[in-house]
C-alpha positions in Angstrom: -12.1 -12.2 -11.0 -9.5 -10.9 -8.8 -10.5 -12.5 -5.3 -10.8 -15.8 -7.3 -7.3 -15.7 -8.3 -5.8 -14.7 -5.4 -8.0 -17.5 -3.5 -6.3 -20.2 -5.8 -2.6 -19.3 -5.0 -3.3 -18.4 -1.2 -5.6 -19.1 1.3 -7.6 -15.7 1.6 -10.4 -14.2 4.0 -12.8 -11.1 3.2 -11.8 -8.9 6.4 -14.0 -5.8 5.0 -16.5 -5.4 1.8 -17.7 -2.0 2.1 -18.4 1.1 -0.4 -17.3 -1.2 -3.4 -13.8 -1.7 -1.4 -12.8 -5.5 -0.6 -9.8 -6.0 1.1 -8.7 -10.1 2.1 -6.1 -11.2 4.4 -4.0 -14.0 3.4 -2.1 -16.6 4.5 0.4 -18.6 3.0 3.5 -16.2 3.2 6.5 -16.9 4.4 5.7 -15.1 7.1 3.9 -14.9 10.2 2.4 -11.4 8.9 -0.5 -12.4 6.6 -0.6 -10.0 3.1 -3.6 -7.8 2.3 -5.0 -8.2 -1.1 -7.6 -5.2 -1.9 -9.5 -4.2 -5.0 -11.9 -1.2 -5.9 -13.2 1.2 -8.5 -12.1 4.8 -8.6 -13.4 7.4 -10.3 -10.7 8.9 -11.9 -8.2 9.3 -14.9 -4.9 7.8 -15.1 -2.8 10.9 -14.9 -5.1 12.0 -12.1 -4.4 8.4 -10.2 -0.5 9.0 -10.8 -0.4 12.5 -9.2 -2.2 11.4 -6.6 0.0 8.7 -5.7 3.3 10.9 -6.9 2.6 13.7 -4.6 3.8 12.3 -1.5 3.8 15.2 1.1 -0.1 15.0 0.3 -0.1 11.0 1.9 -0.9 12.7 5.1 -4.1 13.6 3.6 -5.1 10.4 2.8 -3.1 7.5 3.8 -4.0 5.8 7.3 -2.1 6.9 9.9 0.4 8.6 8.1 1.9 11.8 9.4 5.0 12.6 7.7 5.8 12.1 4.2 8.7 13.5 2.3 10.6 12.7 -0.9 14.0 11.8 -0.7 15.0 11.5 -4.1 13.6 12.2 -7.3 14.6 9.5 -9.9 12.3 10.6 -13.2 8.7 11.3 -14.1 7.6 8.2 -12.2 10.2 6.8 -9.9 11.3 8.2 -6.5 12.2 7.1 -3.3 10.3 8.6 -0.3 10.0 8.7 3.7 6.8 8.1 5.3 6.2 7.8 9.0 3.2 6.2 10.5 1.4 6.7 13.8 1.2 3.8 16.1 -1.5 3.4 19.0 0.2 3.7 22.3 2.3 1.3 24.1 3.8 0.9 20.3 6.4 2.9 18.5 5.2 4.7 15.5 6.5 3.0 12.6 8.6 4.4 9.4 9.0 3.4 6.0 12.1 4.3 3.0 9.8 2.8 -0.3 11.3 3.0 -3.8 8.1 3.7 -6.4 8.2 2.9 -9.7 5.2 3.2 -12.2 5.0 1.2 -15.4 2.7 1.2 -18.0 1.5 -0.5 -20.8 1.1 1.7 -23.9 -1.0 -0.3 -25.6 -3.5 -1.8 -23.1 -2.5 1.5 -21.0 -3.1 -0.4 -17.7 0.2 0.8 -15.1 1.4 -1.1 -11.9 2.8 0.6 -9.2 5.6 -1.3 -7.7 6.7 0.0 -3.9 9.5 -1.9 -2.3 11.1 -0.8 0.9 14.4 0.1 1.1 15.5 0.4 5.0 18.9 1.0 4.9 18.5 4.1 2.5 18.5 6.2 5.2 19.4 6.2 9.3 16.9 5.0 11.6 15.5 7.8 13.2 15.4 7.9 17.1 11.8 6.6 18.5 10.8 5.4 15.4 10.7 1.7 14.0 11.7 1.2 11.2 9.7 -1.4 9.0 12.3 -3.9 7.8 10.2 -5.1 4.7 7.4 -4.4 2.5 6.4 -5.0 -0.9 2.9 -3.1 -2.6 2.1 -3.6 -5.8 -0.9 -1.9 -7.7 -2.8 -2.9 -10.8 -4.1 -0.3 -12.3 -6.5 -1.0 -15.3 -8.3 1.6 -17.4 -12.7 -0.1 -17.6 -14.2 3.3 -19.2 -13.5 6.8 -19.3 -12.5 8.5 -16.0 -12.9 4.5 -14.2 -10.6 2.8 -12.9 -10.1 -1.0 -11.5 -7.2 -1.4 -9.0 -6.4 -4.4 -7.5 -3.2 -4.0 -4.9 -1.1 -6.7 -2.9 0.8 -5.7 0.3 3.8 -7.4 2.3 4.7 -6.2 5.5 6.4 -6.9 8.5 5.9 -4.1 10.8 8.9 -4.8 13.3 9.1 -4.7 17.1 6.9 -6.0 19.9 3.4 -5.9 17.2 2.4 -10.1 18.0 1.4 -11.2 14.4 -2.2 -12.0 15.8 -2.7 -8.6 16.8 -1.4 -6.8 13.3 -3.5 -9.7 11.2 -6.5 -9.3 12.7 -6.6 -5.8 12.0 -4.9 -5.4 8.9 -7.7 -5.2 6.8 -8.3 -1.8 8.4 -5.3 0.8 6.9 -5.9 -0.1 3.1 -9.4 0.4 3.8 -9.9 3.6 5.0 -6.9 4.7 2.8 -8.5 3.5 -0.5 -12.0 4.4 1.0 -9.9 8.4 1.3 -8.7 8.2 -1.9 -12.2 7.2 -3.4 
């Protein structure tokens, strides 16, 4: 379903297929960074999905890497803008993030998409700290029974600084793993 769809539009490659979690890089961007195309089961409800992914300071908890997480700005019930910084191995800079989330959903099918879009200049650099000059994230989020969940999620980033493109494809596959794998 999914994988075949994204395999008609790019070129993608199964990095990781493990505890019902599949995550593909692909190529075919216009840029050097290759996107990360993941998709998994959770049990869960909807409203329990959206305060998950609404309570930011709690991304420490479960997104890879992440060690500082704050919102900035509260727009309404489901749109902010928040801050997230992300722990880098050493010789590299840890990296930050501004992202502007929106949720959306249907109200008939009731299936939502998160849409995350960075947003750099929102706020100053802060000293030691890269700041990720683009990324896109979208989530798919489709009701299959009660308290399950399919999501299928699309990421765009380019991390910035001295990471070679080589380095940051070949192990891209790793951060929406363990972070979907955490919030499973």
């Amino acid at each position: 379903l999914f994988a075949n769809g994204a395999l008609c539009q790019e070129k993608c490659e199964l990095k990781k297929d493990q505890n019902s979690i599949k995550v593909f890089s692909c190529t075919g961007t216009n840029s050097k960074f290759n996107s990360i195309k993941a998709s998994f089961e959770i049990e869960a409800t909807a409203p329990q999905l959206v305060a998950m992914v609404m309570d930011i300071t709690g991304y420490t908890k479960w997104q890879y890497k992440t060690i500082n997480a704050s919102i900035l700005k509260s727009i309404g019930h489901q749109e902010l803008i928040y801050y997230v910084e992300i722990l880098s191995p050493w010789p590299v800079s840890n990296r930050d993030l501004v992202v502007h989330l929106r949720i959306e959903q249907d109200s008939i099918t009731k299936k939502m998409q998160f849409h995350c879009r960075g947003i750099p200049d929102y706020i100053p650099a802060k000293e030691g700290v890269i700041r990720v000059p683009m990324s896109r994230s979208t989530w798919h989020v489709e009701p299959i029974a009660n308290n399950k969940l399919k999501i299928e999620y699309t990421m765009e980033i380019d991390p910035s600084g001295s990471v070679p493109a080589w380095l940051m494809n070949q192990l891209s596959a790793e951060g929406p793993y363990e972070s979907f794998f955490a919030l499973k």
